[in-house]
Residue frames relative to the residue before (quaternion, step in Angstrom):
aa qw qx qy qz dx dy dz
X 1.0000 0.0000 0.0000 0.0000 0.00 0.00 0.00
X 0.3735 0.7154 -0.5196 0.2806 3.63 -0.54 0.51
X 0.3921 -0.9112 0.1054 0.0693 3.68 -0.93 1.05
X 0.0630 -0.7254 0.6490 -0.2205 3.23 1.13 2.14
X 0.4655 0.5783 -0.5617 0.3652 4.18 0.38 0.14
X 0.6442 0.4668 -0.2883 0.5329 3.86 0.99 -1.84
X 0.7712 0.4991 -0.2046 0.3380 3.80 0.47 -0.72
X 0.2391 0.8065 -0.4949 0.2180 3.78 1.37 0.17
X 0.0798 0.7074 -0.6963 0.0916 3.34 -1.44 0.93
X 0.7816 -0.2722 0.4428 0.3449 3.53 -2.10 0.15
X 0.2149 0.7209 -0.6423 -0.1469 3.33 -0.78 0.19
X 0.4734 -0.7684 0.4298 -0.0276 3.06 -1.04 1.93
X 0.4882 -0.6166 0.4391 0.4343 3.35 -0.78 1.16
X 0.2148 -0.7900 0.5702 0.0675 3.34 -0.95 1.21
X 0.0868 -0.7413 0.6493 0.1463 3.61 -1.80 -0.09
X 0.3799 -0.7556 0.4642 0.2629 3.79 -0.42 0.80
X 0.2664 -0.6339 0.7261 -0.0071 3.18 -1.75 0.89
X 0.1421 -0.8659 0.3612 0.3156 3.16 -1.14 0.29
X 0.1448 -0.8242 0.4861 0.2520 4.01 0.14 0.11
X 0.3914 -0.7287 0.4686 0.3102 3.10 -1.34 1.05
X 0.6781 -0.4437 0.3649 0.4585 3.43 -1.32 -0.22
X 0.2579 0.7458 -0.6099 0.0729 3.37 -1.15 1.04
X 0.6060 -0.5833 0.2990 0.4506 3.37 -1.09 -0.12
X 0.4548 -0.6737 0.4727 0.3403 4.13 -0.89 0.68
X 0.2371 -0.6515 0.6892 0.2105 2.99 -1.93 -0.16
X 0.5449 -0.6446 0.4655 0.2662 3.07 -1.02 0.67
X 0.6179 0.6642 -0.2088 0.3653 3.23 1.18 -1.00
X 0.7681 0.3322 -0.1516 0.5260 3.21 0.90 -1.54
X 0.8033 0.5196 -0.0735 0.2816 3.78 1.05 -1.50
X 0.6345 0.0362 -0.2973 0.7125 3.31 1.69 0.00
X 0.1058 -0.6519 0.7118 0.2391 3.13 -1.57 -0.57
X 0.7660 -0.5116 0.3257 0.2130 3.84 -1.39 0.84
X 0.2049 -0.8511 0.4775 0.0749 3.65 0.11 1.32
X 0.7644 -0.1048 0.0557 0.6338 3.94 1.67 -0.69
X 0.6085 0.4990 -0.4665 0.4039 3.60 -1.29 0.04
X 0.3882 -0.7049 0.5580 0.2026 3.69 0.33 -0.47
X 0.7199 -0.0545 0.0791 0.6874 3.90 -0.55 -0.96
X 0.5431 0.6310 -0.5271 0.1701 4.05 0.57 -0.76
X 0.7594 0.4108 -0.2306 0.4488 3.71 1.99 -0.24
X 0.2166 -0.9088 0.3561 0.0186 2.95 0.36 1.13
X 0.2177 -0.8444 0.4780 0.1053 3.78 -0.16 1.04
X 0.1234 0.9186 -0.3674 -0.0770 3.99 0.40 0.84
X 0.6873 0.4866 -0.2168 0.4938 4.01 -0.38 -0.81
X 0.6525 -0.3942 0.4835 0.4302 3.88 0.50 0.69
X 0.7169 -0.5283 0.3008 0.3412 3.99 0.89 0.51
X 0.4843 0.6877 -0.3096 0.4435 3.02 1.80 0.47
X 0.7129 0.2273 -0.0954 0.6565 3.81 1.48 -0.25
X 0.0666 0.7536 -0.6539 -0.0068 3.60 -1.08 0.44
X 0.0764 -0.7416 0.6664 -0.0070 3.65 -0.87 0.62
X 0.2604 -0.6775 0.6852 0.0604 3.22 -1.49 1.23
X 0.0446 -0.7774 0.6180 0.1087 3.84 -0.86 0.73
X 0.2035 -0.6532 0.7072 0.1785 3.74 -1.32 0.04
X 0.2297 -0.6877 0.6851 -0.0705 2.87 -1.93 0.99
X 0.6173 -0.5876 0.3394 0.3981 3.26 -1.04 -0.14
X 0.5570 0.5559 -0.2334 0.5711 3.70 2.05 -0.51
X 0.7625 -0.3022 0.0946 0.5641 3.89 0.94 -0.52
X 0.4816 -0.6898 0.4251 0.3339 2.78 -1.43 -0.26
X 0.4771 -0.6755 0.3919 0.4031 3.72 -0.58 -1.30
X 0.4234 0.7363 -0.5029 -0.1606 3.42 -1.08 -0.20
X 0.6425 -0.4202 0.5284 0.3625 3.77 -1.55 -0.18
X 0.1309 0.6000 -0.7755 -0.1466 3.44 -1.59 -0.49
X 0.7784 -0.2773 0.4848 0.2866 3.41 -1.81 0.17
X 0.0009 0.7533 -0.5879 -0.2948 3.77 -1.07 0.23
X 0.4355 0.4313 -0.4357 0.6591 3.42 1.55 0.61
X 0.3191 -0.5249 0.7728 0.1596 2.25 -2.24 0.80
X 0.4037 -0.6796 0.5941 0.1491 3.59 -1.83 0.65
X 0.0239 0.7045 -0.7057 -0.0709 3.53 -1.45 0.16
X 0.7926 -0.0296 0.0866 0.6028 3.53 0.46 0.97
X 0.5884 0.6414 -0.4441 0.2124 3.04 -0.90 1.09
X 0.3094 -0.7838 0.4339 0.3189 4.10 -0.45 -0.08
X 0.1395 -0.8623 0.4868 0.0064 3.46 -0.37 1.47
X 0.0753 0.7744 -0.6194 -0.1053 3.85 -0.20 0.73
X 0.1996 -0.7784 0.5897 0.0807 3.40 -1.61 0.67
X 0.1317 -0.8615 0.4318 0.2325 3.91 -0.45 -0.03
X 0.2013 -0.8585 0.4648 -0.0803 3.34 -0.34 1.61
X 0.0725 -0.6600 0.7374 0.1240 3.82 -1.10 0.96
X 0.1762 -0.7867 0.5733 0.1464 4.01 -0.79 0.60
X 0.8799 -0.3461 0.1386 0.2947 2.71 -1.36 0.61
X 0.3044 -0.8234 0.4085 0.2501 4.03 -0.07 0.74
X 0.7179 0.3697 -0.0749 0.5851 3.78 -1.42 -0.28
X 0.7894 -0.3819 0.3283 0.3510 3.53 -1.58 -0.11
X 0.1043 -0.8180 0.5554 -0.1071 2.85 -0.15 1.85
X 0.3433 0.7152 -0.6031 0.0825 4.07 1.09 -0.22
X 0.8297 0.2024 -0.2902 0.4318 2.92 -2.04 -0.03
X 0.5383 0.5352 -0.5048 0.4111 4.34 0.32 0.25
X 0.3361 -0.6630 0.6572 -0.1247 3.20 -1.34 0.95
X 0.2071 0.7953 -0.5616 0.0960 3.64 -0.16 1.26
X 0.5972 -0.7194 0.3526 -0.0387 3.53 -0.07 1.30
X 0.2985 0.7435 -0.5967 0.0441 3.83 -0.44 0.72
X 0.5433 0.7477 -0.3746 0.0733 3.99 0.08 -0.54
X 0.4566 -0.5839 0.5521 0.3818 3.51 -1.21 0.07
X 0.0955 0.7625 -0.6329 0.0948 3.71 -1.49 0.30
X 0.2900 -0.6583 0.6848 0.1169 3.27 -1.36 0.78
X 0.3707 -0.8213 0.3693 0.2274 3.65 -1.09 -0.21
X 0.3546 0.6462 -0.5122 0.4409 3.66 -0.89 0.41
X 0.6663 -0.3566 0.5643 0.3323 3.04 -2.16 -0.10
X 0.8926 0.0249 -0.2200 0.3926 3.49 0.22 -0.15
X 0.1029 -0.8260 0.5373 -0.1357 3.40 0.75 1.69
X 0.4343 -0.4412 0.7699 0.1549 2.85 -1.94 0.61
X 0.3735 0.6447 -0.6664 0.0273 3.24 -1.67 0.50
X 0.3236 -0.6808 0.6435 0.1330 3.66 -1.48 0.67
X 0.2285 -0.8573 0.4604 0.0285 3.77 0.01 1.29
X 0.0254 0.7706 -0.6360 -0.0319 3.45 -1.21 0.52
X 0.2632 0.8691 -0.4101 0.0847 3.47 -0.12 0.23
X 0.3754 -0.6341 0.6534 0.1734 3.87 -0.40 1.88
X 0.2909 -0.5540 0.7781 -0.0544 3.18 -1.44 1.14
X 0.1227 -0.8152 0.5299 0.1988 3.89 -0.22 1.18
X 0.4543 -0.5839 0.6305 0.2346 4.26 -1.31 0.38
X 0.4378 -0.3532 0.7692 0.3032 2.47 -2.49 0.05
X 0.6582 -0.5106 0.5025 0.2314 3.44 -1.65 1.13
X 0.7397 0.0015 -0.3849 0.5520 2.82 -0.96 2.09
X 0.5156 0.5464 -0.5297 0.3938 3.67 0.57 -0.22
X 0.5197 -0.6097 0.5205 0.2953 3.75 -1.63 0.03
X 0.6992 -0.5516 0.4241 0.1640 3.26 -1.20 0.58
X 0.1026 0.7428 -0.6241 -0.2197 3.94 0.45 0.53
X 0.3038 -0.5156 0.7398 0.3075 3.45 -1.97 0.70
X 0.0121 0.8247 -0.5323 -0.1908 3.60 -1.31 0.25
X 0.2933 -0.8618 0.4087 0.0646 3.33 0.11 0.94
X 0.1495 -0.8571 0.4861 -0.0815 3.93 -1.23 0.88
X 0.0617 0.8157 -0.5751 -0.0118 3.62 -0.43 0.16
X 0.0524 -0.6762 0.7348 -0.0098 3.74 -0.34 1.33
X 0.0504 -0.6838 0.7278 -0.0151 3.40 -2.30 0.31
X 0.8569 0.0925 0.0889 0.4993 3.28 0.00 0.67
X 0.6674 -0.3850 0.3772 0.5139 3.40 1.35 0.27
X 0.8546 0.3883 -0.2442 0.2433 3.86 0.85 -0.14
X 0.2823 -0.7789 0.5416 0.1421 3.67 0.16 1.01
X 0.5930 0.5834 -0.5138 0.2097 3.24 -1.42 -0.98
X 0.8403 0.3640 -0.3252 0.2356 3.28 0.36 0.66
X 0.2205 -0.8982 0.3473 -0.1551 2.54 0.84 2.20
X 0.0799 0.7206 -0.6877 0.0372 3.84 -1.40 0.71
X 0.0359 -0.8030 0.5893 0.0812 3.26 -1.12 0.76
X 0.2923 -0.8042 0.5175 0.0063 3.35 -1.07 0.43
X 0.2558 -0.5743 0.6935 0.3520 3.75 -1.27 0.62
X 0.3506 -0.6127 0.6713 0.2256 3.13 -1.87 -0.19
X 0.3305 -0.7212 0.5241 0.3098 3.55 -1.01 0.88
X 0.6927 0.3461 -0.3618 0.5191 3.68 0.07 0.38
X 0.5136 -0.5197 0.6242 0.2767 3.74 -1.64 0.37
X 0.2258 -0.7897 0.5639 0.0856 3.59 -0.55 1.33
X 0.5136 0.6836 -0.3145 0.4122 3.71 1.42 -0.02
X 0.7733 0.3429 -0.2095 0.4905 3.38 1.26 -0.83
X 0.8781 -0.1517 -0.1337 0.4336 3.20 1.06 0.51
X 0.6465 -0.4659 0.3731 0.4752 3.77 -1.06 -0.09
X 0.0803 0.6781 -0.7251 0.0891 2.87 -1.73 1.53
X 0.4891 -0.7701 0.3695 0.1768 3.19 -1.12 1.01
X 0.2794 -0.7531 0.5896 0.0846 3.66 -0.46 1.16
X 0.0880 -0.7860 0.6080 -0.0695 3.47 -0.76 0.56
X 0.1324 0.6207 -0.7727 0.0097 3.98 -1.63 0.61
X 0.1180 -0.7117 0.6921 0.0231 2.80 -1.41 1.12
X 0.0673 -0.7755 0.6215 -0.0885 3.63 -1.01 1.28
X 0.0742 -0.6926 0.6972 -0.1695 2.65 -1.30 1.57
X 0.7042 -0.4437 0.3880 0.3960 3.04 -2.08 0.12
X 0.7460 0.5152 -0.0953 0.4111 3.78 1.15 -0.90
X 0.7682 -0.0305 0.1213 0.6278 3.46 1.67 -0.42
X 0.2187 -0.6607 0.7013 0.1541 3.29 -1.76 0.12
X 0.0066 -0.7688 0.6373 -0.0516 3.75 -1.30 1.37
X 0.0094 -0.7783 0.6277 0.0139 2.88 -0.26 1.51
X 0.0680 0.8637 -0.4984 -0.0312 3.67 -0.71 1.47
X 0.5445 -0.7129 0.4068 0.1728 3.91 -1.27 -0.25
X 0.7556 0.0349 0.1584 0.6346 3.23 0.35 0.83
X 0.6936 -0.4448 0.3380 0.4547 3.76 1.24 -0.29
X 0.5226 0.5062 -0.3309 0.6009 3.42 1.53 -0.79
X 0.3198 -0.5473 0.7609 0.1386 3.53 -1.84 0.44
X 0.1097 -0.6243 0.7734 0.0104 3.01 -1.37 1.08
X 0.9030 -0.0444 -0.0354 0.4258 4.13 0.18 -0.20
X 0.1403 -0.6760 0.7227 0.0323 3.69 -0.65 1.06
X 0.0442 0.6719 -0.7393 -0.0027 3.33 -1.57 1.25
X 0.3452 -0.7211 0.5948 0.0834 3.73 -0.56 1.84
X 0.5782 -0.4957 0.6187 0.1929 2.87 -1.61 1.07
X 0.3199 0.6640 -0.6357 0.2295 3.84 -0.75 1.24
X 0.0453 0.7535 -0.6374 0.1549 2.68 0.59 1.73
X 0.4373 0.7695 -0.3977 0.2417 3.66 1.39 -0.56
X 0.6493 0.5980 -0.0215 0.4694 2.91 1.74 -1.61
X 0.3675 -0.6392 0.5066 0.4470 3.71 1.47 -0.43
X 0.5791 0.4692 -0.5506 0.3759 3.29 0.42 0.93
X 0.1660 -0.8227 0.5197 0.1597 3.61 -0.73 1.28
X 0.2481 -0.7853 0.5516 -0.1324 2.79 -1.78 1.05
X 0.5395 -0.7158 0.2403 0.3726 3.47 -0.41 1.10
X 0.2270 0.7327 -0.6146 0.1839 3.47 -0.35 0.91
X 0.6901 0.5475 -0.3202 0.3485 4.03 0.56 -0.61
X 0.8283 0.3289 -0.0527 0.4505 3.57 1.35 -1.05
X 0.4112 -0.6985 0.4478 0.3775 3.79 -0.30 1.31
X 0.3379 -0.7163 0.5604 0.2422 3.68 -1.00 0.01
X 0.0237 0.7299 -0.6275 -0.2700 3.57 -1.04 -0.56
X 0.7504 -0.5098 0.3463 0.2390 3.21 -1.77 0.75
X 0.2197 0.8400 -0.4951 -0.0320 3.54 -0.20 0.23
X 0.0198 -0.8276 0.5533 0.0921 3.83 -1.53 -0.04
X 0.0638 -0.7488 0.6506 0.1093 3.85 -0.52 0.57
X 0.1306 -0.4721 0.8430 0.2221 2.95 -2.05 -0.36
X 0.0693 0.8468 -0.5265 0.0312 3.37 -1.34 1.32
X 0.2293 -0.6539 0.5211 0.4983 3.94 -0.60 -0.39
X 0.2495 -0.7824 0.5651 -0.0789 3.30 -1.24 1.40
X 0.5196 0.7606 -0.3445 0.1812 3.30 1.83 -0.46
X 0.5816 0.4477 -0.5637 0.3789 3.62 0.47 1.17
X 0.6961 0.1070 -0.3182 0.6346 3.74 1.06 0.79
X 0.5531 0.6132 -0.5173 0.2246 3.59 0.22 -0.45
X 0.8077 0.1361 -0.0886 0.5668 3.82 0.09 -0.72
X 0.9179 -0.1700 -0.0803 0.3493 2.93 -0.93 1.83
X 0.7908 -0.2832 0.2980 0.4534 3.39 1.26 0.10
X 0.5020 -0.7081 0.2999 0.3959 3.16 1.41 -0.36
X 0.3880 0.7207 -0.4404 0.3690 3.01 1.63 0.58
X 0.7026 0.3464 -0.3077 0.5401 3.63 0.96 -0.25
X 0.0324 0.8004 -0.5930 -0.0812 3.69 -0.67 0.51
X 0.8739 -0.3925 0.2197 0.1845 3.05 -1.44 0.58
X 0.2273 -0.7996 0.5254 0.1812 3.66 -0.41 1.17
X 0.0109 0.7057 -0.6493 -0.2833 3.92 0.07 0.45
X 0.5976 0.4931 -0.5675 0.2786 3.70 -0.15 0.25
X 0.5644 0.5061 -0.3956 0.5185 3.21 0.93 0.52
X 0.4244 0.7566 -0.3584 0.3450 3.82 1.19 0.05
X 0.5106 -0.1265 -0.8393 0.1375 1.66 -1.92 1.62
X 0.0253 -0.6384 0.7180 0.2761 3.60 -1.16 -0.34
X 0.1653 -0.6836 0.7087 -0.0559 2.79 -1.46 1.27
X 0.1458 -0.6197 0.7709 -0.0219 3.40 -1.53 0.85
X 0.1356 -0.7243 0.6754 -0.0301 3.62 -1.58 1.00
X 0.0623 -0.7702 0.6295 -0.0812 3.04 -1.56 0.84
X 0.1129 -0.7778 0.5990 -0.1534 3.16 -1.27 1.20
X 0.7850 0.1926 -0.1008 0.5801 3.77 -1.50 0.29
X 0.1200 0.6662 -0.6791 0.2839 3.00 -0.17 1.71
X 0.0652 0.7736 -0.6284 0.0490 3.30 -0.83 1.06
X 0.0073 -0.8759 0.4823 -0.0088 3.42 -1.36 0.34
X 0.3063 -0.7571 0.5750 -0.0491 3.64 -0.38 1.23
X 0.4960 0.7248 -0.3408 0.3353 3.32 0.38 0.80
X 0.5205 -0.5618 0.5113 0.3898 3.89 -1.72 0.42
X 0.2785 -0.6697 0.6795 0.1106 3.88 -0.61 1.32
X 0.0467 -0.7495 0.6565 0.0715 4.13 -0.61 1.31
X 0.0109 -0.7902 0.6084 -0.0728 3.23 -1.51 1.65
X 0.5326 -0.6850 0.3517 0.3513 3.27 -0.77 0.20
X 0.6246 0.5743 -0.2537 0.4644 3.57 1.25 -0.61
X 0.5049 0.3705 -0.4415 0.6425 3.83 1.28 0.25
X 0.4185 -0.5958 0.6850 0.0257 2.95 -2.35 1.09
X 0.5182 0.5395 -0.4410 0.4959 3.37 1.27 0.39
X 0.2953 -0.8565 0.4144 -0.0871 2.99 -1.05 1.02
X 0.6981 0.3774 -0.0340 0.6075 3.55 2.01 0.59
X 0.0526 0.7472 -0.5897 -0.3021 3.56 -0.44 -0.96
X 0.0200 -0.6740 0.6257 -0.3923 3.25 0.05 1.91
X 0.6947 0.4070 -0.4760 0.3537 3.86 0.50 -0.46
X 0.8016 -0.4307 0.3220 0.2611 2.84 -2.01 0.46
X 0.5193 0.6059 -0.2750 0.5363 3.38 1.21 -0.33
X 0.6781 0.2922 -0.2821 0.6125 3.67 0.63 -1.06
X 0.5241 0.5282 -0.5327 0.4032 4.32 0.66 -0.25
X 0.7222 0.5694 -0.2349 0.3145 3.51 0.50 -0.96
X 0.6013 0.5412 -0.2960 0.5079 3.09 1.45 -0.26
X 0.2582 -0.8909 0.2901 0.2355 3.39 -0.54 0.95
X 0.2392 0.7254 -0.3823 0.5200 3.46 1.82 0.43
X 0.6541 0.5150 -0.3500 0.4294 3.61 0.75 -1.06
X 0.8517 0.0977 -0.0522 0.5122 3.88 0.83 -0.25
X 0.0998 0.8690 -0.4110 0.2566 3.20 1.52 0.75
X 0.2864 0.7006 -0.6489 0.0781 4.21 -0.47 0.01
X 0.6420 -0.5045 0.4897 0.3058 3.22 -1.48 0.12
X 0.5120 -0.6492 0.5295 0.1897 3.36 -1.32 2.04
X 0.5875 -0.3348 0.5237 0.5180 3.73 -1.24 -0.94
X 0.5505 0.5066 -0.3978 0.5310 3.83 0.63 -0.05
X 0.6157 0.4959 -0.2883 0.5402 3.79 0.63 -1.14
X 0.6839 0.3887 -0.3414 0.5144 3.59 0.24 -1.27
X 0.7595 0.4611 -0.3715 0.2694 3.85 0.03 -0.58
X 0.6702 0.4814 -0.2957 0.4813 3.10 1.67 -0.14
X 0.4868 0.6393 -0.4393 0.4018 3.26 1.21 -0.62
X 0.6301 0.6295 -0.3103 0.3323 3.47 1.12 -1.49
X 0.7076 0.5125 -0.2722 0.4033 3.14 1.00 -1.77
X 0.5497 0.6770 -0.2363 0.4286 3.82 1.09 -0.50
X 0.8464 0.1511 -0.1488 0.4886 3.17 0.74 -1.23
X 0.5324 0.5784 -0.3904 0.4793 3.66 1.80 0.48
X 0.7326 0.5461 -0.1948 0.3566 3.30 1.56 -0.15
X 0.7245 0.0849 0.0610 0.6813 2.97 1.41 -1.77
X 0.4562 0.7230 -0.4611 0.2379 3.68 0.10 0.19
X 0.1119 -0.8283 0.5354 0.1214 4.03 0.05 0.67
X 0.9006 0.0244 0.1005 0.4222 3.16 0.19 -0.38
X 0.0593 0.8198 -0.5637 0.0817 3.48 -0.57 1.58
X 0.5118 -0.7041 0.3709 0.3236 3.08 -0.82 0.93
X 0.6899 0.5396 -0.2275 0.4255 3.87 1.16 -0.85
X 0.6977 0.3771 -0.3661 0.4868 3.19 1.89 1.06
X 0.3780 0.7077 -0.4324 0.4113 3.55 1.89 -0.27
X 0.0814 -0.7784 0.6222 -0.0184 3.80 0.37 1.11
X 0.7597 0.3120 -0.4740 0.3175 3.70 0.94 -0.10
X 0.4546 0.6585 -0.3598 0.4798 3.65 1.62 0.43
X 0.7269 0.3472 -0.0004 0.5925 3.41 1.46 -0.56
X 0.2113 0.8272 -0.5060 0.1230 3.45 1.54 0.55
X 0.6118 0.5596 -0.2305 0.5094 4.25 1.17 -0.33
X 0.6582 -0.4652 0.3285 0.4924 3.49 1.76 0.16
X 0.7329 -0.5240 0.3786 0.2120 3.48 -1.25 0.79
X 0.5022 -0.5115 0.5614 0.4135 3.86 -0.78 -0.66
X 0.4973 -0.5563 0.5756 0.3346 3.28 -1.25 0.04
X 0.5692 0.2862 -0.4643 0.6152 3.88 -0.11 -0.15
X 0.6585 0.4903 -0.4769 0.3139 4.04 -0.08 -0.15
């Protein structure tokens, strides 16, 4: 759940470009999708902070769209008693049968952990949900969240660590985002009828605003415009890039492991009683 729905737009016959990797602005690279002042654009375009209230919340999207590409962002979430909040990172395209790559901070009761909860739709399909503790307190300061998309996979990692690779097996009849550009997007929200524990904890507004900041956006990625006659990122230019076929070494795999042997709560390619007819394929 999360709110590319409020944020629908044209998608325009498109052609890919490629941009190299530098660092974003806030100013130039997203602009404010709801909340009003609740997004707040600071440091010459170098900081941006999203706040909730009881009346709304906030978020950003991309003013590019993507077709491939590795996007890292650095996030401090929401401090103190964050239940029932909802702090957003993912990429998405739109429609009924969207693509999207899902992050989503699940806020606590104070001293509780942080759940990350993670997602991969294609075509309209979700369900394939993981969540995760985090070894560090994301409240006390900026860490960098990262997804890298490609034609061959999806790495969605922490700080540099991976916590989930979802391979392209479409070979297998499993579909994967590859057909539909995406744009960046991010909310802060009140979620407090599923966010914290089920909706058993709800939301202190006497703890309002909650704010969450972000900084050092960077991106390595295919920039989709209408005014190119290209029609992919197949050129040599987008081959050369080494993100474009990135996957995870035997190092990568050993960390994913340590991640999902450590902090992971809940994977969908084991809920055998959600799946009583047999697992997914990518499982």
């Amino acid at each position: 759940m999360n709110y590319h729905s409020m944020v629908l737009g044209s998608l325009l016959v498109i052609s890919c470009l490629v941009v190299a990797a530098s660092a974003g602005n806030f100013n130039q690279d997203f602009k404010t999708t709801f909340g009003g002042g609740r997004a707040n654009i600071q440091d010459s375009g170098n900081l941006l902070t999203l706040s909730l209230d009881q009346e709304s919340g906030s978020g950003f999207q991309s003013v590019n769209q993507y077709m491939y590409g590795k996007f890292d962002i650095q996030m401090k979430l929401v401090p103190g008693n964050s239940a029932g909040t909802v702090t957003t990172y993912y990429l998405s395209s739109v429609g009924s049968g969207h693509d999207e790559i899902d992050l989503e901070f699940l806020g606590n009761l104070s001293g509780d952990p942080y759940v990350l909860h993670t997602n991969v739709f294609a075509q309209g399909k979700g369900d394939r949900e993981q969540q995760f503790y985090l070894w560090f307190d994301p409240t006390k300061d900026f860490h960098t969240y990262s997804i890298l998309w490609n034609p061959q996979t999806i790495i969605i990692s922490v700080d540099g660590t991976p916590i989930r690779q979802f391979k392209n097996m479409a070979s297998n009849g499993v579909a994967f985002p590859n057909g539909q550009p995406m744009w960046i997007y991010s909310s802060l929200w009140d979620a407090e009828d599923w966010a914290t524990r089920g909706g058993l904890v709800k939301t202190d507004w006497s703890q309002a605003p909650f704010t969450a900041s972000y900084r050092n956006y960077t991106a390595q990625a295919c920039i989709w415009s209408s005014t190119s006659s290209s029609s992919s990122c197949t050129t040599s230019s987008t081959r050369a890039n080494s993100w474009m076929s990135e996957s995870l070494d035997n190092t990568g795999q050993a960390r994913i492991k340590w991640v999902q042997n450590n902090y992971m709560i809940y994977n969908y390619c084991t809920d055998a009683k959600r799946f009583p007819q047999g697992f997914p394929p990518e499982c």
